[in-house]
TORVEX-249793 format. One record per residue: residue number from 1; y, x, z of N, C-alpha, C in turn; chain. Coordinates in nm, 2 decimals, always signed. Each point is the difference from the previous one (the first is absolute). Layout:
seq; nv; nu; nw; cav; cau; caw; cv; cu; cw; mol
NUM; Y; X; Z; Y; X; Z; Y; X; Z; A
...
***
This chain:
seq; nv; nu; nw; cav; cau; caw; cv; cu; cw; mol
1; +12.88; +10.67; +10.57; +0.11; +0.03; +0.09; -0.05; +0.02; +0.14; A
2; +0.02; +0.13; +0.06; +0.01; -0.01; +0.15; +0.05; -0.02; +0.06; A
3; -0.01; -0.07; +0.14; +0.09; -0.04; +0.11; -0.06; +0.04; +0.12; A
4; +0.08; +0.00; +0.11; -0.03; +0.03; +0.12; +0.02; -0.11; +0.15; A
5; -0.12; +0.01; +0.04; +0.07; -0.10; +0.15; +0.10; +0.08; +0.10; A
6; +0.08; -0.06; -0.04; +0.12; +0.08; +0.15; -0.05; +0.01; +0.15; A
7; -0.11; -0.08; +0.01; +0.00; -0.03; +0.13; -0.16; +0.08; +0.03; A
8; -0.03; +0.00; -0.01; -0.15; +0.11; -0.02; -0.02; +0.14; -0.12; A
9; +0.04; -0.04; -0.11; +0.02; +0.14; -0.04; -0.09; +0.02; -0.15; A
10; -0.09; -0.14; +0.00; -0.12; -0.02; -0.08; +0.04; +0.02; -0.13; A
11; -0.03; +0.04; -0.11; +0.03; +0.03; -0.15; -0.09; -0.14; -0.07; A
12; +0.04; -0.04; -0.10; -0.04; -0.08; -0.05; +0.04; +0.01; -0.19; A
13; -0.07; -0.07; -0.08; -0.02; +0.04; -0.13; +0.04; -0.14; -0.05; A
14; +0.08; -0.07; -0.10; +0.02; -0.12; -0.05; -0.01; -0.04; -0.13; A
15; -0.07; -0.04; -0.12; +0.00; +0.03; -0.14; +0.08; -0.07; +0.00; A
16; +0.04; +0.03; -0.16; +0.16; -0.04; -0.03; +0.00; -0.14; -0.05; A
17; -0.14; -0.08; -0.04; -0.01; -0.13; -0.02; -0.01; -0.11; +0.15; A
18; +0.01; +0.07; +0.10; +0.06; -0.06; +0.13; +0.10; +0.03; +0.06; A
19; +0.08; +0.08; -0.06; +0.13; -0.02; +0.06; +0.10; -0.13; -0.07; A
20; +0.13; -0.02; +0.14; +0.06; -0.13; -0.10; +0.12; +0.10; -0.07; A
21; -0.01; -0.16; -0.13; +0.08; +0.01; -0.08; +0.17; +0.05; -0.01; A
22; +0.00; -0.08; +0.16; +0.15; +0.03; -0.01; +0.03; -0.04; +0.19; A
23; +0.10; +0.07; +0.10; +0.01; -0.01; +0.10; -0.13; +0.06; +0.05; A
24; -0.04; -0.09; +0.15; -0.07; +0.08; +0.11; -0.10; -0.12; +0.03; A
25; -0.12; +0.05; +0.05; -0.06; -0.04; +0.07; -0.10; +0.08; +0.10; A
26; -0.07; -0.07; +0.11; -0.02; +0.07; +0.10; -0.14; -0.02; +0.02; A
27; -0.09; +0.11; +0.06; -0.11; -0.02; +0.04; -0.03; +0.05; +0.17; A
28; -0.08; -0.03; +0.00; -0.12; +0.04; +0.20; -0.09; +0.13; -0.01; A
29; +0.09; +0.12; +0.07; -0.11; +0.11; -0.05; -0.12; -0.06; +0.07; A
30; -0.13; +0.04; -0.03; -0.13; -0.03; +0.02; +0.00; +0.10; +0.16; A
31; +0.05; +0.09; -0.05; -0.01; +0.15; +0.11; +0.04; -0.03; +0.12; A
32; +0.17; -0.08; +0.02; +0.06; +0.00; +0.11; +0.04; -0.13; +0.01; A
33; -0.01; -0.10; -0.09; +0.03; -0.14; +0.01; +0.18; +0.01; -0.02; A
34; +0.09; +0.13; -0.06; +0.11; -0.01; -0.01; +0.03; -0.06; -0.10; A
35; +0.14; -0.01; -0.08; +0.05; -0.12; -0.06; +0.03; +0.14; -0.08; A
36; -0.01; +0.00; -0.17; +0.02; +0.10; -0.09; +0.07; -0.08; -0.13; A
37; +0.11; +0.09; -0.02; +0.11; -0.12; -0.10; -0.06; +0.15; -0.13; A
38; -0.02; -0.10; -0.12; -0.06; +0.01; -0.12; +0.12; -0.03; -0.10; A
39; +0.13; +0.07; -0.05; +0.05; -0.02; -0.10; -0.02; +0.03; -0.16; A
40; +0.06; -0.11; -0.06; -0.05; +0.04; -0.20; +0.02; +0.15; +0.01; A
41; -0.10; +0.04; -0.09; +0.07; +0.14; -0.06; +0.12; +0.03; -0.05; A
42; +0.05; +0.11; -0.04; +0.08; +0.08; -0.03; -0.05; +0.03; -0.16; A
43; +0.08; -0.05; -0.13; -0.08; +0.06; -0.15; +0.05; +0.09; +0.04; A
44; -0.09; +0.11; -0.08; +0.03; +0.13; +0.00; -0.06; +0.05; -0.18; A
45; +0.14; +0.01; -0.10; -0.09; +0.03; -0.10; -0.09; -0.15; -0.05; A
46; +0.01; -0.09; +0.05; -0.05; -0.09; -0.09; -0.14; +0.01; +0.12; A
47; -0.06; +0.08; +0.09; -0.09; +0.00; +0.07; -0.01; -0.04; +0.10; A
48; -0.09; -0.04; +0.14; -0.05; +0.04; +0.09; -0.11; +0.05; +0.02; A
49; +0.06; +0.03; +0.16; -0.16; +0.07; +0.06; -0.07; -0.08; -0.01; A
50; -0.12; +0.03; -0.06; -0.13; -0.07; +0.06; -0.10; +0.06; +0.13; A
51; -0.02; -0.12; +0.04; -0.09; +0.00; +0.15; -0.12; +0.04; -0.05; A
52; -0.06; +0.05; +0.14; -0.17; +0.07; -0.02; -0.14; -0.10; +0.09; A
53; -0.02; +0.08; +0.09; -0.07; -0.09; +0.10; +0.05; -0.03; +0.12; A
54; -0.10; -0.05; +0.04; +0.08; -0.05; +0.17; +0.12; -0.12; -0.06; A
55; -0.04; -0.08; -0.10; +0.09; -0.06; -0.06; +0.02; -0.15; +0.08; A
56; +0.09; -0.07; +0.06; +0.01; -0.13; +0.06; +0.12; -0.04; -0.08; A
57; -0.04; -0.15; +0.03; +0.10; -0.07; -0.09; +0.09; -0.09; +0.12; A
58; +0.13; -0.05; -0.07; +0.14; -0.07; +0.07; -0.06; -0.14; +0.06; A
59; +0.05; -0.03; +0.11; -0.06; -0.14; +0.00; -0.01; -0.12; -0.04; A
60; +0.12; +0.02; -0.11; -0.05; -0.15; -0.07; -0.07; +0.00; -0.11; A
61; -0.07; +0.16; +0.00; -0.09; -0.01; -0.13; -0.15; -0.04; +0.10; A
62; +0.02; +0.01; +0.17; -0.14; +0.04; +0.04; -0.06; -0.19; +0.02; A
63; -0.17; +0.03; -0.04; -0.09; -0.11; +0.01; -0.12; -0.01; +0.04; A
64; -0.05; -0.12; +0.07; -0.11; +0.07; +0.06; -0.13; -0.16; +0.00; A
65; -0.12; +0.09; +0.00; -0.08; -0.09; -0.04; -0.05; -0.14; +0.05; A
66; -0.02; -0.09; -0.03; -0.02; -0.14; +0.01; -0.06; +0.02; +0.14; A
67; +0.03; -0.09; +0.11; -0.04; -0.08; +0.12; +0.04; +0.17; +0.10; A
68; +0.07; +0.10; -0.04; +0.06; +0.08; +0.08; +0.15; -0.03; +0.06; A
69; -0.06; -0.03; +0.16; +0.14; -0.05; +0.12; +0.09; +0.12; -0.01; A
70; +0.15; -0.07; -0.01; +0.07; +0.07; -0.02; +0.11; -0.04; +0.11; A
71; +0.13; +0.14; +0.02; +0.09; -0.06; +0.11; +0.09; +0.09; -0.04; A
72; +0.15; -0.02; +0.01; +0.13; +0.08; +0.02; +0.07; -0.05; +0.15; A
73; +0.05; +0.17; -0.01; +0.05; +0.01; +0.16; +0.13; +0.06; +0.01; A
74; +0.10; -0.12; +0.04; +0.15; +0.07; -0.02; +0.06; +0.03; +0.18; A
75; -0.03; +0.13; +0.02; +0.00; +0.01; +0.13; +0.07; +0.20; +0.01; A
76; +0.12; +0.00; +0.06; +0.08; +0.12; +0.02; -0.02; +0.10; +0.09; A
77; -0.09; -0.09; +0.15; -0.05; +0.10; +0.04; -0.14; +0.04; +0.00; A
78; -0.02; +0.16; +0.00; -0.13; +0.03; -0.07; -0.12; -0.01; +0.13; A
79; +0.03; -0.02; +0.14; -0.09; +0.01; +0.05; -0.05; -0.17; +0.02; A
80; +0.09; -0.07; -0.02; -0.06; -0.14; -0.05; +0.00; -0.04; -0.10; A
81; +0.01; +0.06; -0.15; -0.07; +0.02; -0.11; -0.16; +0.02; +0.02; A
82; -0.02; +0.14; +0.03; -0.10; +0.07; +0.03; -0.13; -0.13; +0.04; A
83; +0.09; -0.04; +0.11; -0.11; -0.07; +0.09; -0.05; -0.18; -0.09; A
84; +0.10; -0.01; -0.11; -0.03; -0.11; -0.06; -0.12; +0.03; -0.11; A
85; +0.02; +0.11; -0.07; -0.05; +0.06; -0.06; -0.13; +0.02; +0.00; A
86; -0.04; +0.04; +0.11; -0.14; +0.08; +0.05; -0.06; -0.16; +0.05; A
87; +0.05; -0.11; +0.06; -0.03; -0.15; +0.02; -0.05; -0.06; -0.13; A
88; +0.07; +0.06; -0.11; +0.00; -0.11; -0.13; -0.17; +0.08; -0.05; A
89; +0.03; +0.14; +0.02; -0.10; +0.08; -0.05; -0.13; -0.10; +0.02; A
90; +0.02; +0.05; +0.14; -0.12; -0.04; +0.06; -0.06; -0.18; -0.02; A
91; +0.09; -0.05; -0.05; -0.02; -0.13; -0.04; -0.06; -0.03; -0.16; A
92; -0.01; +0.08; -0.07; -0.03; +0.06; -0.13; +0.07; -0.05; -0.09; A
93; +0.15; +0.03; +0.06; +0.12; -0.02; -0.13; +0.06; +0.16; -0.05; A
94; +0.01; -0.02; -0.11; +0.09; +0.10; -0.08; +0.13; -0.01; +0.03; A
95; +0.06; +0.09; +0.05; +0.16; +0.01; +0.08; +0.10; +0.07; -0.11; A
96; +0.11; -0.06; -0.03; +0.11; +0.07; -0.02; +0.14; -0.01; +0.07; A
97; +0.05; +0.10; -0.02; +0.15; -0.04; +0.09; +0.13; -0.02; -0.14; A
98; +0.07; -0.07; +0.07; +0.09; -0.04; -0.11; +0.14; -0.02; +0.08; A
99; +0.11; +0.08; -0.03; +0.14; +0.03; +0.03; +0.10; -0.07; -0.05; A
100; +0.03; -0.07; -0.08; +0.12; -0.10; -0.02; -0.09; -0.13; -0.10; A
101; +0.12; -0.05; +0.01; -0.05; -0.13; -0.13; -0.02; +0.05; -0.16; A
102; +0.04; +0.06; -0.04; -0.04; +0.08; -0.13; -0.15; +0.04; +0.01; A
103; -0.03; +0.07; +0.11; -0.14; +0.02; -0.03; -0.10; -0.13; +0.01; A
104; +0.01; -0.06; +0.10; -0.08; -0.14; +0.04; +0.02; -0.09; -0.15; A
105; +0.11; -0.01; -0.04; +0.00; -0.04; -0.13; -0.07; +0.02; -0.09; A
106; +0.00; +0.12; -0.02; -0.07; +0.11; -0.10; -0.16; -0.03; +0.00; A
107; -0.02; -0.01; +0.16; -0.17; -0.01; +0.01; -0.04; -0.12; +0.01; A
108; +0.06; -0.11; +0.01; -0.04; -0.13; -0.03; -0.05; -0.04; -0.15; A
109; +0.11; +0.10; -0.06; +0.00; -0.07; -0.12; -0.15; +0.03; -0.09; A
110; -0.07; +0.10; +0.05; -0.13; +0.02; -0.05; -0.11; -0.04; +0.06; A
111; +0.04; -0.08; +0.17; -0.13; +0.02; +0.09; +0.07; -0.14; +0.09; A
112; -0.10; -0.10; +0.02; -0.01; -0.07; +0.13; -0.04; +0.06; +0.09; A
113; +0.07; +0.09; +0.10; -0.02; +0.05; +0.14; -0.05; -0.13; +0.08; A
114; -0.11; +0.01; +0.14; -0.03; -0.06; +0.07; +0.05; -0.01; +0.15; A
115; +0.05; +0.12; +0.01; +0.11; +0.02; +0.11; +0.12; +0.05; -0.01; A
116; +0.13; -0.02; +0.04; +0.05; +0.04; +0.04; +0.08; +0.01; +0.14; A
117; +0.04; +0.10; +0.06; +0.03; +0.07; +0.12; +0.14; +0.03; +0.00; A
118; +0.07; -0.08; +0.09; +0.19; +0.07; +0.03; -0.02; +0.01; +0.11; A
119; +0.07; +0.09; +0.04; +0.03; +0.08; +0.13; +0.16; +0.03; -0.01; A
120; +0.07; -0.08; +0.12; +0.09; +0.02; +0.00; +0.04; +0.02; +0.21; A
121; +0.11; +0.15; -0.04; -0.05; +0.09; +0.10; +0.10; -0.06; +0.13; A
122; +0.12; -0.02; -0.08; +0.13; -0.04; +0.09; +0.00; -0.10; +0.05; A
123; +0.11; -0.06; +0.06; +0.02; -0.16; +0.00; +0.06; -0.10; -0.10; A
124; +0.05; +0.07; -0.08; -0.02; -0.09; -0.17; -0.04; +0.10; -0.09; A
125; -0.05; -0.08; -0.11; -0.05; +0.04; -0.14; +0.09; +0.10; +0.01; A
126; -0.01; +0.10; -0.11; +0.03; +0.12; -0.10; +0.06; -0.08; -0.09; A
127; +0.08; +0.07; -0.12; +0.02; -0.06; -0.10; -0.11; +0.00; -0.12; A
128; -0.08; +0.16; +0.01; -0.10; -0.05; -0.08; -0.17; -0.08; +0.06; A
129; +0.06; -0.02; +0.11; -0.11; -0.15; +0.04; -0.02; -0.12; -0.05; A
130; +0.17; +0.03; -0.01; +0.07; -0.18; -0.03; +0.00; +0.00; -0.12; A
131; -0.02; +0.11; -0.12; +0.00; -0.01; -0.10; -0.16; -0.01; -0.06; A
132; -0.09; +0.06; +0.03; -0.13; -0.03; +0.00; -0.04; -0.13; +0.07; A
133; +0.06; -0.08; +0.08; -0.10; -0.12; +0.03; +0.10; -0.13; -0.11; A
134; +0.12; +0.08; -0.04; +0.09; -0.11; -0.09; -0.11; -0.02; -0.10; A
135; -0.04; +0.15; -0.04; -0.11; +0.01; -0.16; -0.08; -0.12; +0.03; A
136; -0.09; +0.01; +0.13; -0.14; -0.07; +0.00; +0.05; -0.18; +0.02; A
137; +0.12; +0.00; +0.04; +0.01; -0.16; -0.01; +0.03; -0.06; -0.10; A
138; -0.01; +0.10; -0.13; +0.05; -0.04; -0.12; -0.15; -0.01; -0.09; A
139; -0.11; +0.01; +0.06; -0.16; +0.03; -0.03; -0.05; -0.15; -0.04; A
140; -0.05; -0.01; -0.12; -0.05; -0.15; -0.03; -0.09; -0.04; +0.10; A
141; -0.01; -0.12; +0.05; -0.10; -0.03; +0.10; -0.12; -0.01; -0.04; A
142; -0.06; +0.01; -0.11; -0.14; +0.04; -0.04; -0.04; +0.17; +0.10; A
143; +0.15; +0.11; -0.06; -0.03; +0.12; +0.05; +0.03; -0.04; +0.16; A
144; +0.06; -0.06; +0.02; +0.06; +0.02; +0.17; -0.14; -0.09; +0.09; A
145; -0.06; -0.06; -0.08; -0.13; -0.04; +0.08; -0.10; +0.08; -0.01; A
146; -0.02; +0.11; -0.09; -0.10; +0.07; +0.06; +0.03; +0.14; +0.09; A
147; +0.11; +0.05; -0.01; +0.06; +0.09; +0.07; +0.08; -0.04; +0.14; A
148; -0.10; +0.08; +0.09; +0.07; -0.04; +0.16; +0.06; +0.12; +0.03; A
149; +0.12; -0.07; +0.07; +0.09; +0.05; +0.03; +0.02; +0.03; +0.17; A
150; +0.02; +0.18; +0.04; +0.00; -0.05; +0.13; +0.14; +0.11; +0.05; A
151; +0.08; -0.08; +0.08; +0.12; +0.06; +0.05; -0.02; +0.03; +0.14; A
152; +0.05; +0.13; +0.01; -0.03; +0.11; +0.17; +0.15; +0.03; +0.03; A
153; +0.04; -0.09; +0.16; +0.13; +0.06; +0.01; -0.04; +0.00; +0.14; A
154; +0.08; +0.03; +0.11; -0.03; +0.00; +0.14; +0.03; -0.13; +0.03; A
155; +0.01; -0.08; -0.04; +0.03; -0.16; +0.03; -0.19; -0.08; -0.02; A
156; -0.04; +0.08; -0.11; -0.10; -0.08; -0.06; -0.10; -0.07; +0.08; A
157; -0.08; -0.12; -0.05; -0.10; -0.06; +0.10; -0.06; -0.04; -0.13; A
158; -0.17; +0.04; +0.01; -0.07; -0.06; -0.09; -0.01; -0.14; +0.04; A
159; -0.02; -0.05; +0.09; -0.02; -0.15; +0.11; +0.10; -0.10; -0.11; A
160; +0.17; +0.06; -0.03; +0.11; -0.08; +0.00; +0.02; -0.02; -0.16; A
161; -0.08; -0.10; -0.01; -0.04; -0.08; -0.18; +0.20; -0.03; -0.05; A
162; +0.06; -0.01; +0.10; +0.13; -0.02; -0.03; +0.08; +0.08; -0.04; A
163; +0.00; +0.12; +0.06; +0.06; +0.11; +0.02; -0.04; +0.07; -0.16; A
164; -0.13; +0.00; -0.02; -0.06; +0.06; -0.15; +0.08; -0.11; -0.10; A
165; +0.02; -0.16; +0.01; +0.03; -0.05; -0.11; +0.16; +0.00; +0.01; A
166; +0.09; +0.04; +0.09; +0.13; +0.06; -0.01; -0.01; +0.10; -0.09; A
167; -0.08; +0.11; +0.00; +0.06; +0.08; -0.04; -0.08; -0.02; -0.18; A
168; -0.07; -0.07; -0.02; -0.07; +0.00; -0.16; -0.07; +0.09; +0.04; A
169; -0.08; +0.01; +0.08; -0.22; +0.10; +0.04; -0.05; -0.08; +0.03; A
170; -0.11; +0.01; -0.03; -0.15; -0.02; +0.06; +0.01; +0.05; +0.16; A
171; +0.05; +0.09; +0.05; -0.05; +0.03; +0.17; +0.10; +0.10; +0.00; A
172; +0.05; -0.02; +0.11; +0.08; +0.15; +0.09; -0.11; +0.01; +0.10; A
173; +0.04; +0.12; -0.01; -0.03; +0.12; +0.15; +0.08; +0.03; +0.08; A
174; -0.05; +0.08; +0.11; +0.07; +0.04; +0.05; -0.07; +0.19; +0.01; A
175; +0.12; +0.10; +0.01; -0.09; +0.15; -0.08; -0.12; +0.03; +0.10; A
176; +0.02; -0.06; +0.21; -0.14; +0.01; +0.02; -0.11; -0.08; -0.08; A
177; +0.01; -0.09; -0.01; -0.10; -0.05; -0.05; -0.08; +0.06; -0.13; A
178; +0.03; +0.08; -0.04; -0.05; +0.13; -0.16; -0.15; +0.03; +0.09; A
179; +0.00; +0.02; +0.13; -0.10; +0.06; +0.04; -0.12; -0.06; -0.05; A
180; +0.04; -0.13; +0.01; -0.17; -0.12; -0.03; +0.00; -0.04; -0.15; A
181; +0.08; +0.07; -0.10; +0.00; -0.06; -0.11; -0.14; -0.03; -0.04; A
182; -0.07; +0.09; +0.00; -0.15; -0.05; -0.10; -0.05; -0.11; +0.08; A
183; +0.04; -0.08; +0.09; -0.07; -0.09; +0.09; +0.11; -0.10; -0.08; A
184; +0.13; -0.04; +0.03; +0.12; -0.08; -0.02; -0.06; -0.06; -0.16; A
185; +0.05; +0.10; -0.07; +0.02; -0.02; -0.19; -0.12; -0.08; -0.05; A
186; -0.13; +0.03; +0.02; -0.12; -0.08; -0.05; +0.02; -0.16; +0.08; A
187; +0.00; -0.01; +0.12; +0.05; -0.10; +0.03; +0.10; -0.08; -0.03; A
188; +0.13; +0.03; -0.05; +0.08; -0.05; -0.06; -0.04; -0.01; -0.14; A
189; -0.03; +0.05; -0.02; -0.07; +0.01; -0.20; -0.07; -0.12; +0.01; A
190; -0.07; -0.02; +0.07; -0.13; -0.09; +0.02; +0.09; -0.14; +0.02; A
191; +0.06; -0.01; +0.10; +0.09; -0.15; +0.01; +0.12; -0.03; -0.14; A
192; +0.06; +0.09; -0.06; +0.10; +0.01; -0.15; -0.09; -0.07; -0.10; A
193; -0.13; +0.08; +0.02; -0.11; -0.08; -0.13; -0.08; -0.12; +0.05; A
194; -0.02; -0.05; +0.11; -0.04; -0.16; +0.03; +0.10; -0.06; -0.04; A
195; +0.12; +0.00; +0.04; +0.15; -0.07; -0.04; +0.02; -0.03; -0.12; A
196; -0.03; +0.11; -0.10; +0.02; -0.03; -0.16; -0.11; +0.00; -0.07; A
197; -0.16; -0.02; +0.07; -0.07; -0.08; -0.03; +0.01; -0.11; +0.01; A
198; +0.01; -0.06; +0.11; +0.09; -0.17; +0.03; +0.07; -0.02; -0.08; A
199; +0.14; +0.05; -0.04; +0.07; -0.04; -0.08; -0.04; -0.03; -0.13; A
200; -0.08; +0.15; -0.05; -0.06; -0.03; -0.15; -0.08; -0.10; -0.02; A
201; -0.08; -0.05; +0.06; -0.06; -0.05; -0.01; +0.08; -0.16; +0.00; A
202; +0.07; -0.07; +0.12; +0.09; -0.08; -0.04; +0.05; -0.06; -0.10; A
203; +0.09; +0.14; -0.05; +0.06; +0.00; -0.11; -0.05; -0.02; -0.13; A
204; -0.18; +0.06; +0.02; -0.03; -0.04; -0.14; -0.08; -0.15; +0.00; A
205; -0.02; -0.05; +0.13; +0.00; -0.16; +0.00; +0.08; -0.07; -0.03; A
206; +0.14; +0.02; +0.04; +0.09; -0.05; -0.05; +0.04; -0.01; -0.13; A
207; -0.03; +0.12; -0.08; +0.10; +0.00; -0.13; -0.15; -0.05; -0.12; A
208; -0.12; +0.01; +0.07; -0.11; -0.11; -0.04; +0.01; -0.16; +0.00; A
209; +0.05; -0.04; +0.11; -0.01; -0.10; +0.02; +0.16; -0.10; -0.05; A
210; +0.08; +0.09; -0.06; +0.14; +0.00; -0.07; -0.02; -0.05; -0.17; A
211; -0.15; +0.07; -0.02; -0.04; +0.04; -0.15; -0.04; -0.10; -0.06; A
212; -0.08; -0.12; +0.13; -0.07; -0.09; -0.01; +0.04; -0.10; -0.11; A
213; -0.02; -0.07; -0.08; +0.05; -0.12; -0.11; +0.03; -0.12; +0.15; A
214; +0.13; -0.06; -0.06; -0.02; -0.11; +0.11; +0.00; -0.16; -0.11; A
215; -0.12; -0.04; +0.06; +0.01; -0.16; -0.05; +0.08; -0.10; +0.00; A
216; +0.07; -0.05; -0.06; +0.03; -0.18; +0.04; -0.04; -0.12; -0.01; A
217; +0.00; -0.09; +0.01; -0.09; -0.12; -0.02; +0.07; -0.08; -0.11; A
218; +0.15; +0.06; -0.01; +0.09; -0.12; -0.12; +0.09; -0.10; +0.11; A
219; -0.03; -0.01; +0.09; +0.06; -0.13; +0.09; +0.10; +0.09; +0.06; A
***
C-alpha cells in the first residue's frame, strides 16, 4: 500500500503484513518528522495492495535493539519540537513524536521508552495532554521507574522538586531552559538513579531481612 506525507510530500511503500487489522494507526515521517495516519485497507476482490520498498512499519509494530536510549515527544509546537529533538539527538536517544493517548498507548505496549517529553504551550493543558499524562499515571511502577518524565510549561522550574511531584514528573522546565538540555537531563538522570539505587538496595535489605527464620526460646 502507498501513502503519502501531507506535510512534505515524501511517498512511502507499506507491505500488507504491516498494515493494521482494523482502524488507524499513526506513524513519524523519517523525512519531515510529520504525523502520517495509516488506515486498514480497503478488500478489494478478496485482495490488497501489496507494498514494495522503502517499506516502514506502524509504531506499535516498531523495536529496537537492546541498551538503545529511547524518548517520545508530545509537543505541538514544531519550533520547540525541533529544538527537543535535535537535544535528544544529540544525547544519543532515538526520538519519536507521539499525538494523542492512543498512540503513546500503542507504543508502550511494545517498548519501555526512557524519556518522555510534554510540552504544553498555553496556560493549561490541552485535552490531549490531559489525556496522555492520564495514560502514563496508569503505568505500573516497575514501568514508571524506569521512564522519566519531563513536563515543559512556561511556569516550569527544574529547581522546584514540588512543582514536578504535583504534576506526576520527574522535572518541569521552563521552554527557556531547552537551551541547556544536554547539560540539565544527564544530570538529572544521574540524581533519579542514585535515588533508586538507595532505595533498591534498602528494599532488598529489607525484604532479606523479613525472610530471616525467627527463633524462640519457648519461654
Amino acid at each position: 500500500m502507498e501513502i503519502v506525507c501531507e506535510n512534505c510530500g515524501r511517498h512511502y511503500k507499506i507491505a500488507d503484513n504491516k498494515l493494521p487489522a482494523r482502524g488507524r494507526v499513526y506513524f513519524t515521517c523519517p523525512n519531515c518528522r510529520g504525523r502520517i495516519e495509516v488506515k486498514a485497507p480497503v478488500q478489494k476482490g478478496g485482495l490488497m495492495e501489496i507494498g514494495g520498498e522503502d517499506t516502514i512499519r506502524p509504531p506499535d509494530l516498531e523495536s529496537f535493539d537492546p541498551g538503545v536510549k529511547t524518548a517520545l515527544v508530545y509537543c505541538s509546537k514544531s519550533q520547540i519540537r525541533d529544538k527537543l529533538w535535535k537535544g535528544l539527538e544529540d544525547l544519543g536517544y532515538e526520538v519519536r513524536s507521539v499525538h494523542d493517548r492512543e498512540e503513546i498507548r500503542s507504543r508502550f505496549r511494545y517498548h519501555v521508552y526512557d524519556l518522555v517529553f510534554l510540552y504544553q504551550s498555553g496556560p493549561d493543558p490541552d485535552s490531549t495532554l490531559s489525556g496522555i499524562q492520564r495514560y502514563i499515571d496508569t503505568l505500573s511502577m516497575d514501568i514508571r521507574r524506569n521512564t522519566f518524565v519531563v513536563y515543559i510549561y512556561p511556569g516550569g522550574n527544574r529547581l522546584d522538586s514540588l512543582q514536578a511531584f504535583s504534576r506526576g514528573v520527574d522535572m518541569t522546565l521552563g521552554p527557556i531552559e531547552l537551551k541547556d538540555l544536554v547539560t540539565i537531563l544527564p544530570q538529572a538522570l544521574e540524581v533519579r538513579d542514585a535515588f533508586y539505587r538507595v532505595y533498591l538496595e534498602c528494599k532488598a535489605r529489607v525484604e532479606a531481612s523479613a525472610a530471616e527464620p525467627v527463633l524462640f526460646d519457648g519461654r
